[in-house]
C-alpha positions as CSV (number, residue, x, y, z in Angstrom):
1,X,167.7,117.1,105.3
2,X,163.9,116.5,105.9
3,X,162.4,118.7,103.7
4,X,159.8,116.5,101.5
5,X,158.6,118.8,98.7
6,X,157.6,123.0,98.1
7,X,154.2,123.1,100.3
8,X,152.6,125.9,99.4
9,X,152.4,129.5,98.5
10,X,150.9,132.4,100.4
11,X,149.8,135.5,98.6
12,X,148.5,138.8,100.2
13,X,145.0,139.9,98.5
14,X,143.3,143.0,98.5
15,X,140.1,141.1,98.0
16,X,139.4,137.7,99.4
17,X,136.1,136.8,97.4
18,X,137.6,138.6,93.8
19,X,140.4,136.2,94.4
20,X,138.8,133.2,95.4
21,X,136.5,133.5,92.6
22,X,139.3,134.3,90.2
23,X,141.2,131.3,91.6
24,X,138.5,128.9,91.6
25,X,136.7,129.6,88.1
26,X,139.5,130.9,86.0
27,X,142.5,128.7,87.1
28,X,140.4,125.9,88.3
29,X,141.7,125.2,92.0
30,X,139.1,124.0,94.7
31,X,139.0,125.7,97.6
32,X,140.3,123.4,100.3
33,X,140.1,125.3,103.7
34,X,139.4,128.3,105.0
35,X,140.1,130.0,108.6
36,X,141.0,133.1,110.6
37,X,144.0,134.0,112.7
38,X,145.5,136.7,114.5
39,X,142.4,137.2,116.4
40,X,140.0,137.5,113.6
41,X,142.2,139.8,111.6
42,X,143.7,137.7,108.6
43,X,141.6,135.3,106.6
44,X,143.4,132.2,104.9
45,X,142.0,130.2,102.1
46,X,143.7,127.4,101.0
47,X,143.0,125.8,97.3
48,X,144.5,123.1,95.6
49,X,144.0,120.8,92.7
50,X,141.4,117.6,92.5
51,X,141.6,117.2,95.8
52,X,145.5,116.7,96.1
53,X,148.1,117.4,98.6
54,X,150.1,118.9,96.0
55,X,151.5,122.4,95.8
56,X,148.8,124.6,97.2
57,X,147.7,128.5,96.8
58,X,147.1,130.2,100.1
59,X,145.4,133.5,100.1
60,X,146.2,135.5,102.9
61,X,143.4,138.7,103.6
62,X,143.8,141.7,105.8
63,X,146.6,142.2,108.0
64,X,148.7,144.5,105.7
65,X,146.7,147.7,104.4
66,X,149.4,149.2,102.6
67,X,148.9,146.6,99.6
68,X,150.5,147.1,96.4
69,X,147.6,147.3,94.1
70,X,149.2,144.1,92.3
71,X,149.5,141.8,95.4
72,X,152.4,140.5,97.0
73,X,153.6,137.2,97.5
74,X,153.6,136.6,101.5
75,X,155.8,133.6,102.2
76,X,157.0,130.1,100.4
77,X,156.5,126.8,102.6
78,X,158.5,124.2,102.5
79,X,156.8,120.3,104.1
80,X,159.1,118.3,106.8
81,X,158.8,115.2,108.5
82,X,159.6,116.3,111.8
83,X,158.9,119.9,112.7
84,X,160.5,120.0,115.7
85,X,163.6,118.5,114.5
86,X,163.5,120.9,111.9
87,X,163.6,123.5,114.3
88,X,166.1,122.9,116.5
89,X,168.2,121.6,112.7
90,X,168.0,126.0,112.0
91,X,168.3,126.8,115.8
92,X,171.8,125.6,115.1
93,X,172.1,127.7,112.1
94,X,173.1,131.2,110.8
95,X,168.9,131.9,110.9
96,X,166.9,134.4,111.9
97,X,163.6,133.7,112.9
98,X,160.3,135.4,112.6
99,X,159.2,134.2,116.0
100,X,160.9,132.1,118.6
101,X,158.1,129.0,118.7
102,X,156.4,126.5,117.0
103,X,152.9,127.2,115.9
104,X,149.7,125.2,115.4
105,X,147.3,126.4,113.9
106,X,143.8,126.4,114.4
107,X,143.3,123.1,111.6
108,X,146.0,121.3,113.5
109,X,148.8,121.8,111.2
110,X,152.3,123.5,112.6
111,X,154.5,125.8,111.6
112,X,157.4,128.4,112.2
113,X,158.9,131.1,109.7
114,X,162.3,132.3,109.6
115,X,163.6,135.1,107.3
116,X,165.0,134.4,103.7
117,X,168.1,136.3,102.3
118,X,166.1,139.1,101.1
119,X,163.8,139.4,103.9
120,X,161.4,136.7,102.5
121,X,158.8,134.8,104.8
122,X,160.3,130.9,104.6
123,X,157.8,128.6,106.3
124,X,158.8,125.2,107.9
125,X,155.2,123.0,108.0
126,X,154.2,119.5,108.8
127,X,150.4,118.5,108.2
């Protein structure tokens, strides 16, 4: 199996500056990188400790209005080797994917999400 470590974690906010600040000067993570997708319409921050590759906390804004006012935890990413090996490794499982393709996304990274037992967002990503 080529999965390396937990990557990161995604989190739906109702507020992307309240979070980043809260983020940044209450727990201490930098804020790493920040982007749109979905034509303008979500908003991801990335933050992380000292610089590290480590775990990471990514915030996702907009896209779901019908936010519990306590968040929601969007997906959990898991870091391969090879992410198209990866993929065609679950093609030839009992998995349902979120979307039939491999993503890249606008920093280069790439991606693809397929559901979890309870519906979850699992994420497949190489850097």
């Amino acid at each position: 199996m080529a999965v390396k470590k937990m990557d990161h974690v995604g989190v739906y906010v109702n507020n992307l500056d309240a979070a980043l600040t809260f983020y940044q000067d209450v727990v201490g993570l930098e804020l790493k990188d920040r982007f749109t997708i979905a034509n303008g319409e979500v908003t991801l921050a990335f933050l992380g400790f000292n610089g590290s590759d480590e775990t990471e906390l990514e915030l996702v804004y907009g896209g779901n209005p019908n936010l519990p006012n306590e968040g929601k935890v969007n997906h959990i990413a898991f870091l391969v080797d090879d992410i198209n090996e990866e993929y065609e490794r679950l093609k030839g499982l009992d998995v349902s994917f979120i979307r039939d393709e491999i993503e890249t996304l606008p920093n280069g990274y790439r991606n693809f999400f397929v559901h979890g037992p309870d519906g979850e967002k699992v994420e497949f990503f190489q850097r």
